[in-house]
C-alpha positions as CSV (number, residue, x, y, z in Angstrom):
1,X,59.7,-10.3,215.3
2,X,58.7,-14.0,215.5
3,X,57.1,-16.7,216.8
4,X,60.2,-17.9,218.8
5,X,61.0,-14.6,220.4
6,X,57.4,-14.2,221.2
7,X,56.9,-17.5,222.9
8,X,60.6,-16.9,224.9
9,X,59.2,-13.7,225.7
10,X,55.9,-14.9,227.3
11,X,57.4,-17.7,229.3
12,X,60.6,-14.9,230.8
13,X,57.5,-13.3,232.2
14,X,55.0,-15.6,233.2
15,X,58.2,-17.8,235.3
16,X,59.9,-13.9,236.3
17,X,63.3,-15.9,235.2
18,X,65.8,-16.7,232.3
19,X,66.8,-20.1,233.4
20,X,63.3,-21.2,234.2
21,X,61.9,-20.2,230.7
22,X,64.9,-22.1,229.4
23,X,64.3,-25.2,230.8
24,X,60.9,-25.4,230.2
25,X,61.8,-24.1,226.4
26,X,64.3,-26.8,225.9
27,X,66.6,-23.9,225.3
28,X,70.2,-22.9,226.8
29,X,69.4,-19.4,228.6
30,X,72.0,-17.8,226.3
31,X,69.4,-18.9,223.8
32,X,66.3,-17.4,225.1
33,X,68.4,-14.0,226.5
34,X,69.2,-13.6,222.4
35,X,65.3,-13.9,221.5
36,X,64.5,-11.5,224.2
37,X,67.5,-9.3,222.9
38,X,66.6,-9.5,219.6
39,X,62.8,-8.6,220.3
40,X,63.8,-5.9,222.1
41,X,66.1,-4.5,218.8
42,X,63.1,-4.9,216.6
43,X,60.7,-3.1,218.9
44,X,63.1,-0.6,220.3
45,X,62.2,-0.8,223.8
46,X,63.6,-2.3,226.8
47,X,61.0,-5.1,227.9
48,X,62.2,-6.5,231.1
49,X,64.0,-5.0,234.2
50,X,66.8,-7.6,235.9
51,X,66.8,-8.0,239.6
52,X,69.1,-10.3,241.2
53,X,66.6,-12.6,241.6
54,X,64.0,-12.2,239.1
55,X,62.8,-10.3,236.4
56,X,60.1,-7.9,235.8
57,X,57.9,-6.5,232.6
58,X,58.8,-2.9,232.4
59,X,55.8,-0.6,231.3
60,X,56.6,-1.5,227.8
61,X,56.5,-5.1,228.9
62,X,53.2,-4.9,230.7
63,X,51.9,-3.5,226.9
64,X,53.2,-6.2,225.1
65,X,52.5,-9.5,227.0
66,X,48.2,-9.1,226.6
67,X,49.0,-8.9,222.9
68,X,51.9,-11.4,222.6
69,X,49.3,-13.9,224.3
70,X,46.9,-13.2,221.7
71,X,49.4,-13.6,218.5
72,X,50.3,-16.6,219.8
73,X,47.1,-18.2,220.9
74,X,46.4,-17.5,217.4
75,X,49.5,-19.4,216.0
76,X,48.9,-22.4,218.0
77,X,45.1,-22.4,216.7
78,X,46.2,-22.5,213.2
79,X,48.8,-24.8,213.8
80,X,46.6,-26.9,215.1
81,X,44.1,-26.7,212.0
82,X,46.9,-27.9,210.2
83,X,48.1,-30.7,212.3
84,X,44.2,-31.7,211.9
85,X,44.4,-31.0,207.9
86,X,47.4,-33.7,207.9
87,X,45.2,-36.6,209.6
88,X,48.2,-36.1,212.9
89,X,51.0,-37.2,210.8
90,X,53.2,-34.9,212.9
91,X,52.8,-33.8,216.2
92,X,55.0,-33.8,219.6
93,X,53.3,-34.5,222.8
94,X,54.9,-34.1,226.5
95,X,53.1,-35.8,229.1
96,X,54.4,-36.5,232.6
97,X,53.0,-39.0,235.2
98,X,53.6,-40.3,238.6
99,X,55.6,-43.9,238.7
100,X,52.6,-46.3,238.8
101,X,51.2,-44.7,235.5
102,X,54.2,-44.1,234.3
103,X,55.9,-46.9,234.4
104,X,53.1,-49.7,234.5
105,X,50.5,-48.1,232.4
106,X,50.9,-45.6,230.3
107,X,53.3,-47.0,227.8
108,X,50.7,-49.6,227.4
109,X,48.3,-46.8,225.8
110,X,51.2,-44.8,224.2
111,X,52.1,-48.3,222.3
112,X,48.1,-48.4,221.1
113,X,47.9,-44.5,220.1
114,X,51.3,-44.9,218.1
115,X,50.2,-47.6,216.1
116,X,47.0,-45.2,215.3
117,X,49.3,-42.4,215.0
118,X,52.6,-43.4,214.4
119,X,53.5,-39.8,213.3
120,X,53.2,-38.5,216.9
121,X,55.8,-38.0,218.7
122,X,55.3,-38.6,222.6
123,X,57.5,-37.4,225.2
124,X,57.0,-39.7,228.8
125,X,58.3,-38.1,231.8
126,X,58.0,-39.9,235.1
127,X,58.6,-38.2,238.7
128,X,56.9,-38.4,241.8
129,X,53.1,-36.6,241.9
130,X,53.8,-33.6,243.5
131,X,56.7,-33.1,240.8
132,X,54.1,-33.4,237.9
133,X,51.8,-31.0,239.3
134,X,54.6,-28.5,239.3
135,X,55.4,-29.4,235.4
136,X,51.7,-28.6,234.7
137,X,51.6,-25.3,236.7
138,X,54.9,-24.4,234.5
139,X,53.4,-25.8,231.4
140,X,56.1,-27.5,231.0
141,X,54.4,-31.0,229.9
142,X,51.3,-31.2,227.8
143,X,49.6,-33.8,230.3
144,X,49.6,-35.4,233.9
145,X,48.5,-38.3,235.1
146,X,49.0,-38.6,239.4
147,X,48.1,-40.3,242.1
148,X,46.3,-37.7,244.0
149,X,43.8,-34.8,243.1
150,X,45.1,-31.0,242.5
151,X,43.2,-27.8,242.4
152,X,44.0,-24.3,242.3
153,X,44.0,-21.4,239.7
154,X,44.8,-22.9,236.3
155,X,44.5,-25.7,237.1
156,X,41.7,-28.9,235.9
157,X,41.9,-32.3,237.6
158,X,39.8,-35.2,236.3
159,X,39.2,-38.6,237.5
160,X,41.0,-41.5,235.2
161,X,41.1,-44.8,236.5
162,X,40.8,-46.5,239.5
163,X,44.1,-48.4,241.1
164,X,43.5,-50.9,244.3
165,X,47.0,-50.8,246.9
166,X,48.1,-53.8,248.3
167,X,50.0,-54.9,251.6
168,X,53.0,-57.0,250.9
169,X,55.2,-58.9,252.9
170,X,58.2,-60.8,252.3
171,X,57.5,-64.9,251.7
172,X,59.1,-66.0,254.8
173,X,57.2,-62.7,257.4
174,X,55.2,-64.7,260.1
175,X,52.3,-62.8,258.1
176,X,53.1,-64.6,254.9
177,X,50.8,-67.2,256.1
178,X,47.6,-64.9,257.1
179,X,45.0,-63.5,255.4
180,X,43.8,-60.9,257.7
181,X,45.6,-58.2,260.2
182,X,44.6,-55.7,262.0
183,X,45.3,-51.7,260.7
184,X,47.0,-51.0,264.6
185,X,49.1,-54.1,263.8
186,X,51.5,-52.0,261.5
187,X,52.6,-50.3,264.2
188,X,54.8,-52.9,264.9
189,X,56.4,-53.5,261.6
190,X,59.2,-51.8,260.1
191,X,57.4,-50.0,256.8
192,X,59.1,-49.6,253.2
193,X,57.7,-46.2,252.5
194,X,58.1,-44.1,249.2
195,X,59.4,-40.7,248.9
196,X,57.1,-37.8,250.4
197,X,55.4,-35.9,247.3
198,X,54.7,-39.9,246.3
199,X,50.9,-40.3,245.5
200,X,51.6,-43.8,246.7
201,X,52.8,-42.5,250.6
202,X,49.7,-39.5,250.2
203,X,46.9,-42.0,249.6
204,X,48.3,-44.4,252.9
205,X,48.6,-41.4,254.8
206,X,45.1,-40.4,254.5
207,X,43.6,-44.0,254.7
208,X,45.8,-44.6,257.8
209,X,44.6,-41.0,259.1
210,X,40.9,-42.4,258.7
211,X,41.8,-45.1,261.4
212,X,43.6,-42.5,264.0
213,X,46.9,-44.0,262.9
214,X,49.5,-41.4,262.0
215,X,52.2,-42.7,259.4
216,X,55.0,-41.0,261.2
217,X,54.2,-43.5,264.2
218,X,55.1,-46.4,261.7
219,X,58.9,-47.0,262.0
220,X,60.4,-46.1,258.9
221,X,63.0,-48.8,257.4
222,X,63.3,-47.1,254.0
223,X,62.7,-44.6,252.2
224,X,62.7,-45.2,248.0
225,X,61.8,-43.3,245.1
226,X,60.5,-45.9,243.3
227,X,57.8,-48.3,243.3
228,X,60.5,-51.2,242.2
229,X,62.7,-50.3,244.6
230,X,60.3,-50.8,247.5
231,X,59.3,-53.9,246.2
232,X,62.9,-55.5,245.5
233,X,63.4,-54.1,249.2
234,X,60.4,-56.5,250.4
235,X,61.9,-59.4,248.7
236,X,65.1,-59.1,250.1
237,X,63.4,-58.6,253.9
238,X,63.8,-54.9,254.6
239,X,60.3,-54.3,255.7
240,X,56.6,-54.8,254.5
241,X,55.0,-52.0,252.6
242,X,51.7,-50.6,250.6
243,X,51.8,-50.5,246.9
244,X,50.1,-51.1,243.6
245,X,48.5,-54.1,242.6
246,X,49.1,-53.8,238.8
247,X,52.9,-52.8,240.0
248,X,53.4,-56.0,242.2
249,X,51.3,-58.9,240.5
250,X,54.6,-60.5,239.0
251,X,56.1,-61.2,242.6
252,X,52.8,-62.0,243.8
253,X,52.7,-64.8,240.9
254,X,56.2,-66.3,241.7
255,X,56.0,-66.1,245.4
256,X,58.5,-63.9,245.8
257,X,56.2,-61.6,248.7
258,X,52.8,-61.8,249.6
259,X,49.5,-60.2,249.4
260,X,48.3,-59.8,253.3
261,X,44.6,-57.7,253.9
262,X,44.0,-55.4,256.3
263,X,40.7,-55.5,258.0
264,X,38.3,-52.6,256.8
265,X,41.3,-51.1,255.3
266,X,40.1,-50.1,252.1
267,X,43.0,-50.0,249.6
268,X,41.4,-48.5,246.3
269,X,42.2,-44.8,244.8
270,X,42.3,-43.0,241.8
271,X,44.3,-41.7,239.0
272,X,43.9,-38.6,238.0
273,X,44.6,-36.4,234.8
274,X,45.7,-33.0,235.3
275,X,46.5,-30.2,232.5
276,X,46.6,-26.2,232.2
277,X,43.2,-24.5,232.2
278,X,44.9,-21.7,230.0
279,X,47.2,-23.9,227.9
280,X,46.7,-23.7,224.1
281,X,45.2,-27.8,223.1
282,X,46.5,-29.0,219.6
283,X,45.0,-31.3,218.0
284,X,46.8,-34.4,219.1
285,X,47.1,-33.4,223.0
286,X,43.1,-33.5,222.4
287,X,43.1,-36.5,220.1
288,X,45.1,-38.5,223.0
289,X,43.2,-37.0,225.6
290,X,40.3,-39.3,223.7
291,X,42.3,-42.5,223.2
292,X,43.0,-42.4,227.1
293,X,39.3,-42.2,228.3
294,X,38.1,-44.5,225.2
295,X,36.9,-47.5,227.6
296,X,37.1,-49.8,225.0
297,X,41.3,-49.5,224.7
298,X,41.0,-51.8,227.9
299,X,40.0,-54.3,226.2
300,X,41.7,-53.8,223.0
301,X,44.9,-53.7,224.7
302,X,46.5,-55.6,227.6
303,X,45.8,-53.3,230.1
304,X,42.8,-54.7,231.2
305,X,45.1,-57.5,232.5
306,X,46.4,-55.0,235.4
307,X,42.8,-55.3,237.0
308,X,42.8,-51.3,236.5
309,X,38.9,-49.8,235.6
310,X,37.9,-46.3,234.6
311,X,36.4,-44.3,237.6
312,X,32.9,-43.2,236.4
């Protein structure tokens, strides 16, 4: 019996499937069924029954997964003494983020913890928010950083940093030349809207909402899964559309759309950091953890240029 087999073991039961454990694993599911086979050899029982659609701990099962838990909580907490003993020379960190972290922000405090810890391995992984929340619930990413706030069982959600959402229009819309519109005047424009599970379409849902205008009663142009793609779709015409500042400052510089306000619509929200309650915390997960909410990285690094500030 080993660590491997254990660890295969714990996630086959915790996700009641094969493939699932594999993926989040990074292991083929041939891989994980021989862990599981090969446990089951070494103890002599059977630990899992297989349904056509899931699995489940047989009695046996149900007696080993308290203690498996345990072994390996231990492991990790020793693994992690080392990882401290080496000064985080080695380490491998997963986090996941929504696209306006993910693409515009974090890489910006990656690129300052690696040259603190160059050893450290970091994993980015960018989808839309509701897809992160679902790598965290699967533990399948040490860290999240989304557009919206999470709760449930397992779960904690912290505040991170404050974004502000702009309007934009393309240089040649007869709002180009405006500063102000009215929020009922969007109902009259065709709107570039992100994918739903966005933190982006989320946060302009409920700040429309709080001014009795339902985004569904918007006409739709597009619909994109990316932040650059909505804002390459402004330029070229397509629509107007809601989305980062720190995302869209470039264009705004050379003219390529513009900025327009909405009157008392207020654009800011905030970032937010999610990770498993019951997740075992190396060293380094907890060491960048620190480097994130260390205020004084904004102005050590050039993120402080994307007007961003820590929500306090």
């Amino acid at each position: 019996m080993n660590f491997k087999q254990l660890e295969a073991f714990i996630r086959v039961a915790e996700l009641q499937s094969f493939t699932k454990a594999a993926r989040q694993l990074y292991m083929s599911q041939p891989a994980v069924s021989f862990q599981i086979k090969a446990l089951e050899v070494n103890l002599q029982v059977t630990l899992f029954q297989r349904g056509d659609k899931k699995v489940t701990l047989t009695e046996a099962g149900r007696l080993l997964y308290p203690e498996a838990k345990q072994m390996l909580r231990h492991y990790h907490k020793i693994k992690a003494g080392l990882d401290d003993l080496r000064g985080l020379k080695t380490g491998h960190l997963v986090v996941g983020a929504s696209t306006i972290p993910g693409e515009y922000i974090l890489p910006l405090f990656i690129g300052g913890f690696k040259e603190k810890y160059p050893g450290i391995l970091i994993t980015l992984k960018v989808a839309g928010s509701g897809r992160v929340e679902r790598w965290v619930r699967e533990r399948a990413i040490d860290l999240g950083i989304i557009g919206v706030p999470v709760s449930g069982d397992g779960i904690e959600c912290s505040s991170w940093l404050q974004d502000e959402l702009v309007l934009i229009v393309p240089s040649s819309h007869p709002w180009a030349g405006l500063k102000v519109v009215q929020v009922n005047e969007l109902q009259n424009e065709s709107m570039i809207m992100r994918e739903k599970g966005s933190g982006t379409r989320q946060t302009i849902e409920q700040k429309l909402e709080e001014h009795g205008i339902a985004l569904e009663k918007i006409p739709c142009g597009l619909e994109l899964g990316s932040t650059r793609a909505v804002i390459t779709a402004v330029e070229a015409n397509l629509g107007i559309s809601f989305v980062s500042r720190c995302a869209v400052q470039d264009s705004l510089r050379l003219g390529r759309v513009k900025e327009v306000k909405v009157f008392k619509l207020d654009l800011f929200r905030r970032l937010y950091q999610v990770k498993h309650s019951h997740g075992a915390e190396g060293f380094a997960i907890g060491f960048f953890t620190d480097f994130i909410n260390d205020s004084d990285n904004l102005k050590a690094f050039p993120i402080n240029k994307l007007a961003l500030r820590f929500s306090i």
